[in-house]
N, CA, C and O of each residue as an XYZ file, in Angstrom:
480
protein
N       0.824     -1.199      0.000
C       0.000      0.000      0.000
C       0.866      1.259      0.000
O       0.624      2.286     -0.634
N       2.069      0.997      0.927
C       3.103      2.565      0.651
C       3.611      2.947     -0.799
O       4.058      4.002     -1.248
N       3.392      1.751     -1.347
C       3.920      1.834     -2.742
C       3.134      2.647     -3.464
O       3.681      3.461     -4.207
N       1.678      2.584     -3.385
C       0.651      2.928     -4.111
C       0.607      4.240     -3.653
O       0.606      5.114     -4.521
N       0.571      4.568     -2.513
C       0.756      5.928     -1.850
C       1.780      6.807     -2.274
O       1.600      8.019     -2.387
N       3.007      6.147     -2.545
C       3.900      7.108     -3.416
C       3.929      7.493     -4.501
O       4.448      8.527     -4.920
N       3.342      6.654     -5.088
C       3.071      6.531     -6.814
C       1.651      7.588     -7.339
O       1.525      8.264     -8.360
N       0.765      7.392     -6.235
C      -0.401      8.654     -6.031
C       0.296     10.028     -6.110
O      -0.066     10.908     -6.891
N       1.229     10.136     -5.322
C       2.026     11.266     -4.936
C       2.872     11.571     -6.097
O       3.066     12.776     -6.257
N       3.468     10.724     -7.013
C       4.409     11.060     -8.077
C       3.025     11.489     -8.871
O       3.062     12.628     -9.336
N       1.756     10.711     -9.105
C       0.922     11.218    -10.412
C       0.630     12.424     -9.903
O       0.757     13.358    -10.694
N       0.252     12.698     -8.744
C       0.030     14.478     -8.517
C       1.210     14.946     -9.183
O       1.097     15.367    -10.334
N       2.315     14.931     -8.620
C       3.285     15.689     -8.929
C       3.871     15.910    -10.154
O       4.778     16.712    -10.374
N       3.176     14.971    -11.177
C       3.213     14.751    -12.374
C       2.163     16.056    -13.353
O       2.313     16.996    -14.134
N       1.164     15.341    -12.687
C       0.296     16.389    -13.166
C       0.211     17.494    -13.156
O       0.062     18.038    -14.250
N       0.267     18.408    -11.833
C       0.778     19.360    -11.511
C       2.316     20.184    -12.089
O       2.798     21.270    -11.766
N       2.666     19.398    -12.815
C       4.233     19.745    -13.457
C       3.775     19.998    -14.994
O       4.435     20.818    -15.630
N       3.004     19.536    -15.446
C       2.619     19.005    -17.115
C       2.202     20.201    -17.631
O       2.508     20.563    -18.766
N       1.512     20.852    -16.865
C       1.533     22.435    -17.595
C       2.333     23.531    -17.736
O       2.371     24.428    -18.578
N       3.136     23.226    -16.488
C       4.161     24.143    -17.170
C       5.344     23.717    -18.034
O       6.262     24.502    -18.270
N       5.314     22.253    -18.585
C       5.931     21.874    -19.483
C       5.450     22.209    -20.608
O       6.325     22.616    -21.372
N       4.706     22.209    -20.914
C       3.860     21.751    -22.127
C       3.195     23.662    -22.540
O       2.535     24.066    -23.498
N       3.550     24.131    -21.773
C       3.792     25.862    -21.849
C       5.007     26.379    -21.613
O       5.130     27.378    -20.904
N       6.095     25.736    -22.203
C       7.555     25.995    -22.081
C       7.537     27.333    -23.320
O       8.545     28.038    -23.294
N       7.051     27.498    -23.796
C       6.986     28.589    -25.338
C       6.829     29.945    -24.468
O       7.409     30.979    -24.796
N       5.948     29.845    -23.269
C       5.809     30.660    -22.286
C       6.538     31.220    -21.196
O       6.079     31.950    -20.318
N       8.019     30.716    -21.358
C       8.512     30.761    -20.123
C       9.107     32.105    -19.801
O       9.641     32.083    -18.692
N       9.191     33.275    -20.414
C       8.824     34.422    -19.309
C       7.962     34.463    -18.377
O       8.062     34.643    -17.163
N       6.762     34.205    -19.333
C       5.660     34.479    -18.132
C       5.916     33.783    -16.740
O       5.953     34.171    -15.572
N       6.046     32.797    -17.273
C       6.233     31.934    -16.283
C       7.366     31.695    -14.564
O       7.197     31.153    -13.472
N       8.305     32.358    -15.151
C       9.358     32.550    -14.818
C       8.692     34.419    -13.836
O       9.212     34.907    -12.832
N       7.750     34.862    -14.448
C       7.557     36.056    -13.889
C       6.275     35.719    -12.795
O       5.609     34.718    -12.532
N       6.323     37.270    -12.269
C       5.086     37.278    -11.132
C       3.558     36.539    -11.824
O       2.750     35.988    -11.076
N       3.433     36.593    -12.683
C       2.626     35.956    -13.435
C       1.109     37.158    -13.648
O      -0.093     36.973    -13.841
N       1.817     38.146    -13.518
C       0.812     39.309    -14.051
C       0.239     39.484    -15.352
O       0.941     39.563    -16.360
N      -1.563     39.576    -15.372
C      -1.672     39.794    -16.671
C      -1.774     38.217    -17.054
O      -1.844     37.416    -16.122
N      -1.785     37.754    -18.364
C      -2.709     37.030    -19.034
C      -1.558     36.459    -20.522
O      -0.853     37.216    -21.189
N      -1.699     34.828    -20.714
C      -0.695     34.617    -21.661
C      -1.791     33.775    -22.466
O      -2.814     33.321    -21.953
N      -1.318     33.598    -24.176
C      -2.348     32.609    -24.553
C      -1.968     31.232    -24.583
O      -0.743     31.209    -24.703
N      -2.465     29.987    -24.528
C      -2.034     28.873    -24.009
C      -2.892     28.169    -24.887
O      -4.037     28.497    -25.199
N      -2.258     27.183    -25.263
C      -3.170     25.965    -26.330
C      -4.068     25.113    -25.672
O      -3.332     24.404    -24.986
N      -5.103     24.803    -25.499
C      -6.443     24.001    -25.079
C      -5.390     22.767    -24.476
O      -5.188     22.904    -23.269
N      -4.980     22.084    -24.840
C      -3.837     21.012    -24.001
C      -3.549     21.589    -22.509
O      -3.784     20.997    -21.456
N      -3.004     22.841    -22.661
C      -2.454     23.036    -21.548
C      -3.907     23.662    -20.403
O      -4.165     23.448    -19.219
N      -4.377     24.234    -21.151
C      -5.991     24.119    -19.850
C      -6.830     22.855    -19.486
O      -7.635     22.646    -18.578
N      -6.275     21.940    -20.703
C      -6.672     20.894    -19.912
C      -5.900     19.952    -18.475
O      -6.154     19.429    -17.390
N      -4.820     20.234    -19.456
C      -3.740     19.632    -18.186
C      -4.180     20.079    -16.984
O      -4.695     19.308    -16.175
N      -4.012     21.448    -16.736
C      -4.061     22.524    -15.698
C      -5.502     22.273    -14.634
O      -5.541     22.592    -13.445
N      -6.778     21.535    -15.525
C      -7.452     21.216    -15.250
C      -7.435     19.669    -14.294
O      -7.639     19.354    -13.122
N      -7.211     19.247    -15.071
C      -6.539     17.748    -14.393
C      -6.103     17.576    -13.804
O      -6.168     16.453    -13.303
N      -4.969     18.868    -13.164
C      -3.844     18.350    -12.004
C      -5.122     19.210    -10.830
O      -5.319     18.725     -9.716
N      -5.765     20.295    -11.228
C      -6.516     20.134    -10.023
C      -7.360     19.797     -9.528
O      -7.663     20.221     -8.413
N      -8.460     18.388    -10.556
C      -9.489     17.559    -10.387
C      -8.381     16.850     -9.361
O      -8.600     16.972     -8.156
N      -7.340     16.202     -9.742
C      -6.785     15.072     -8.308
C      -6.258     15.903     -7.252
O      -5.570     15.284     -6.441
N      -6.362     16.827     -7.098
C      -5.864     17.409     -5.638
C      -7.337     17.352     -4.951
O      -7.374     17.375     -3.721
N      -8.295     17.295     -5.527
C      -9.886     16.977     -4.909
C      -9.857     16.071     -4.307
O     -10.091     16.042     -3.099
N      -9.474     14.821     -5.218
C      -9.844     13.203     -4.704
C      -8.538     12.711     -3.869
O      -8.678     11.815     -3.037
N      -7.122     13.373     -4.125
C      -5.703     12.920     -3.742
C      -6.571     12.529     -1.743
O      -6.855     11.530     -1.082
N      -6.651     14.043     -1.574
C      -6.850     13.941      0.306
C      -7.725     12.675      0.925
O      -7.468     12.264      2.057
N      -8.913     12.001      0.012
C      -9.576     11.365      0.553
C      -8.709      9.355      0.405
O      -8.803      8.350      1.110
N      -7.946      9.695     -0.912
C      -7.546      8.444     -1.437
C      -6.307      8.020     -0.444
O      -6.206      6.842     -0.101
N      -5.449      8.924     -0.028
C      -4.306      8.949      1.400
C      -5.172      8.535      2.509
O      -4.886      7.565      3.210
N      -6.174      9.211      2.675
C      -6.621      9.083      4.291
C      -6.802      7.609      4.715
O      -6.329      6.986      5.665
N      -7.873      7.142      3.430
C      -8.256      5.710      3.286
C      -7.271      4.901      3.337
O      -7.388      3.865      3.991
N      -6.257      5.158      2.755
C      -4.998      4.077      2.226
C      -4.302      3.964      3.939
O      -4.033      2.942      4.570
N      -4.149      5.446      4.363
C      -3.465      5.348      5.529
C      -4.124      4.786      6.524
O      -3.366      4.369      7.400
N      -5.414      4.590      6.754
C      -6.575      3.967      7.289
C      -6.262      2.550      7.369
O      -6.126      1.960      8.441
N      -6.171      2.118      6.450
C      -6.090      0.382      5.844
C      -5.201      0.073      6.327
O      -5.243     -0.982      6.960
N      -3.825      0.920      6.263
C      -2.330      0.664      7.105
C      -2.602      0.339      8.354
O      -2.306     -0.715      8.917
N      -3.151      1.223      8.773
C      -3.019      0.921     10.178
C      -4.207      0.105     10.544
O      -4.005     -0.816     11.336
N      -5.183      0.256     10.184
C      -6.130     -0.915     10.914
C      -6.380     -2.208     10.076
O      -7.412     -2.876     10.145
N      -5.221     -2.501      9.213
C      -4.684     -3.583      8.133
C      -6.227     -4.315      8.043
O      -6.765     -5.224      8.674
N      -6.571     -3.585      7.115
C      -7.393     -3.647      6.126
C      -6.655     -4.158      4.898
O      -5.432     -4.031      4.838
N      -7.445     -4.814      3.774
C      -6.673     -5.392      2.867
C      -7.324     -4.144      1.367
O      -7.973     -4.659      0.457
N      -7.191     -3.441      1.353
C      -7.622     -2.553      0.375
C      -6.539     -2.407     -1.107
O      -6.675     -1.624     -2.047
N      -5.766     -3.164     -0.955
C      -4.849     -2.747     -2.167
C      -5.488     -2.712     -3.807
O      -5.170     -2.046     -4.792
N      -6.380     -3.606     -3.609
C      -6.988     -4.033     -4.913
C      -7.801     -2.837     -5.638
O      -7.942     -2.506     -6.815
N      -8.326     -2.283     -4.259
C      -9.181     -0.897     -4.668
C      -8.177      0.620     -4.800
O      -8.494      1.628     -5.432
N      -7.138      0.441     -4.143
C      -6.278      1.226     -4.158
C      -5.364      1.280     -5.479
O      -4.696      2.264     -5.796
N      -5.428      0.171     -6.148
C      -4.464      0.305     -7.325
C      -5.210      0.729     -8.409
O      -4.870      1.559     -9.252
N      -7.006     -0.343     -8.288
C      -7.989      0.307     -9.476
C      -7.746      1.813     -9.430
O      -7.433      2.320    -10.508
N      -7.836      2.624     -8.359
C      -7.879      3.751     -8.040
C      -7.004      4.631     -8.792
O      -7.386      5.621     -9.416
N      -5.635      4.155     -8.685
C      -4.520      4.739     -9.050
C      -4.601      4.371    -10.734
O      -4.249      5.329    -11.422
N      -4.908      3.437    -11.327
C      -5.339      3.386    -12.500
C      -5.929      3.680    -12.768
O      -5.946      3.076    -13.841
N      -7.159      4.595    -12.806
C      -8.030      4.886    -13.407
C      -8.006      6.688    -13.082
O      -8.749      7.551    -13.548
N      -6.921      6.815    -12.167
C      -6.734      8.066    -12.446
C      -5.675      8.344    -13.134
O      -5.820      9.368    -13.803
N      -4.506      7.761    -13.254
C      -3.851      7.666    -14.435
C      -4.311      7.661    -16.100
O      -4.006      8.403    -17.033
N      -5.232      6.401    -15.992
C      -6.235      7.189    -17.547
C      -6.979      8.611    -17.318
O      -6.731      9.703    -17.829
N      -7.917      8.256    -16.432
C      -8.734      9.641    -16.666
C      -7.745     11.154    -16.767
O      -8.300     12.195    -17.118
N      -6.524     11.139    -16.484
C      -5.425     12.116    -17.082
C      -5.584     12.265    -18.011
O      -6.251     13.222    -18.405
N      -5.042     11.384    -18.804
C      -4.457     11.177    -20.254
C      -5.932     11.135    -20.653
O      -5.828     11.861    -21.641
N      -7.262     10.811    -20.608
C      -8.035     11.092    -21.536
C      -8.650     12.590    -21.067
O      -9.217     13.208    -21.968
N      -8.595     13.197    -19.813
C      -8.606     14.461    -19.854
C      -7.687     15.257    -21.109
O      -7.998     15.668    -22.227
N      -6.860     15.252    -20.604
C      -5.511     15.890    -21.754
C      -6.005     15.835    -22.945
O      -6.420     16.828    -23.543
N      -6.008     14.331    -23.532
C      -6.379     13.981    -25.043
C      -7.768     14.862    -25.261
O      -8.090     15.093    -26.426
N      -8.716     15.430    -24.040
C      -9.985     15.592    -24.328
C     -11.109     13.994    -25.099
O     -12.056     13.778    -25.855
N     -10.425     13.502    -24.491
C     -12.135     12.473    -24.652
C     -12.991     12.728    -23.698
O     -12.645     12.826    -22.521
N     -13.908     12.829    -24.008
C     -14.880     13.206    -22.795
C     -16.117     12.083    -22.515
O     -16.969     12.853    -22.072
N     -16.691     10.863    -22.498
C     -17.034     10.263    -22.107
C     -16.303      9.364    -21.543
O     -16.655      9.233    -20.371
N     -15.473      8.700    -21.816
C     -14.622      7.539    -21.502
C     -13.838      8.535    -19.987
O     -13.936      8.048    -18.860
N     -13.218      9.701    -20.173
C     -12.791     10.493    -18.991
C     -13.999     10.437    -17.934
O     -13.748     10.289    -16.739
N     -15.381     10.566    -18.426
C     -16.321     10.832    -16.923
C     -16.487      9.478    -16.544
O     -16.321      9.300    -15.337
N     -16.846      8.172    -17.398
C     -16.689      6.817    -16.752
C     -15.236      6.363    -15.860
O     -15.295      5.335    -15.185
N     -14.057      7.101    -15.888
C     -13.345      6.713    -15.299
C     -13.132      7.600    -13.934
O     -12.472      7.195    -12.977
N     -13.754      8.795    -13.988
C     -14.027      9.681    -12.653
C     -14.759      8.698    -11.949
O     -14.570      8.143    -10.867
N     -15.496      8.625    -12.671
C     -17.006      7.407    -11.673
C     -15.996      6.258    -10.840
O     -15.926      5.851     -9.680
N     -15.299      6.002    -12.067
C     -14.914      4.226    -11.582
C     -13.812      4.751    -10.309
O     -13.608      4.116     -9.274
N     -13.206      6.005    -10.660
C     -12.015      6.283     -9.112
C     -12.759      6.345     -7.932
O     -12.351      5.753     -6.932
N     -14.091      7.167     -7.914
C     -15.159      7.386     -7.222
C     -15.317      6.013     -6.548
O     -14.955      5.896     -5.378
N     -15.631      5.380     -6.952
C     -16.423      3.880     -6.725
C     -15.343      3.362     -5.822
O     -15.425      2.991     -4.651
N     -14.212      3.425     -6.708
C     -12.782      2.749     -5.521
C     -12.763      3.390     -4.241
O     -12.887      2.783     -3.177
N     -12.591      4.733     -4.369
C     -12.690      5.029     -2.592
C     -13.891      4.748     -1.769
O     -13.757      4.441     -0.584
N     -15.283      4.851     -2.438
C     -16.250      4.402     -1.954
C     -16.043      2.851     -1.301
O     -16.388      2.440     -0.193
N     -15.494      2.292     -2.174
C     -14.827      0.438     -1.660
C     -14.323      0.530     -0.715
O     -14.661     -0.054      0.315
N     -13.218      1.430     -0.859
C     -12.139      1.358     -0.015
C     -12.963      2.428      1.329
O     -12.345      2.055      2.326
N     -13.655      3.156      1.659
C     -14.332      3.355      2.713
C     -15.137      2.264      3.583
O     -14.907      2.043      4.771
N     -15.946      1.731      2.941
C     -16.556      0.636      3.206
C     -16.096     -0.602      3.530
O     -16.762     -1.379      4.215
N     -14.260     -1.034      2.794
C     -13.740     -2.230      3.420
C     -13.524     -1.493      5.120
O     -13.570     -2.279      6.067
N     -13.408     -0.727      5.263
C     -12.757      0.020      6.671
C     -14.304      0.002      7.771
O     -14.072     -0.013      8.980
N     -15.238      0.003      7.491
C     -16.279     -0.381      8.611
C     -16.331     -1.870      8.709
O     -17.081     -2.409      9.523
């Protein structure tokens, strides 16, 4: 489970990084107070979007995981769906697919819902 917990922590940190890669054409701005307004290609608002849909779900998916640790719960199974399916729902955020992205919000949804429920 620490494994999965770190690897949660690298896809935030992933995500959260991807826009300002992927707006490297930008890097005054960037590099500046960030005053004022730059134009940015639909990719990168999506990204930007994405890294802060999982800072929503990140707090609840730790608590649970750290939950399971300690009151050794066997949750890994829901914990990895978890981590997979927010790994796609990234990449089809980004790509912009938009159905296949909201079935996989659902399905991360559903995992912590599991993973709440293995814990009562």
């Amino acid at each position: 489970m620490i494994t999965l917990i770190l690897l949660a922590l690298l896809l935030t940190f992933i995500q959260l990084v991807t826009p300002t890669i992927l707006n490297a054409k930008n890097l005054d701005f960037l590099i500046s107070n960030r005053e004022g307004s730059v134009d940015e290609a639909a990719i990168v608002g999506r990204a930007r979007r994405a890294g802060s849909n999982i800072l929503e779900s990140l707090p609840a998916f730790l608590a649970l995981a750290i939950l399971s640790i300690v009151l050794d719960v066997e949750n890994y199974n829901m914990a990895m769906f978890w981590l997979g399916s927010r790994v796609l729902y990234y990449f089809t955020y980004i790509f912009g697919i938009l159905y296949l992205r909201t079935v996989l919000w659902v399905a991360s949804i559903f995992c912590l819902f599991s993973m709440a429920f293995a814990l009562v």
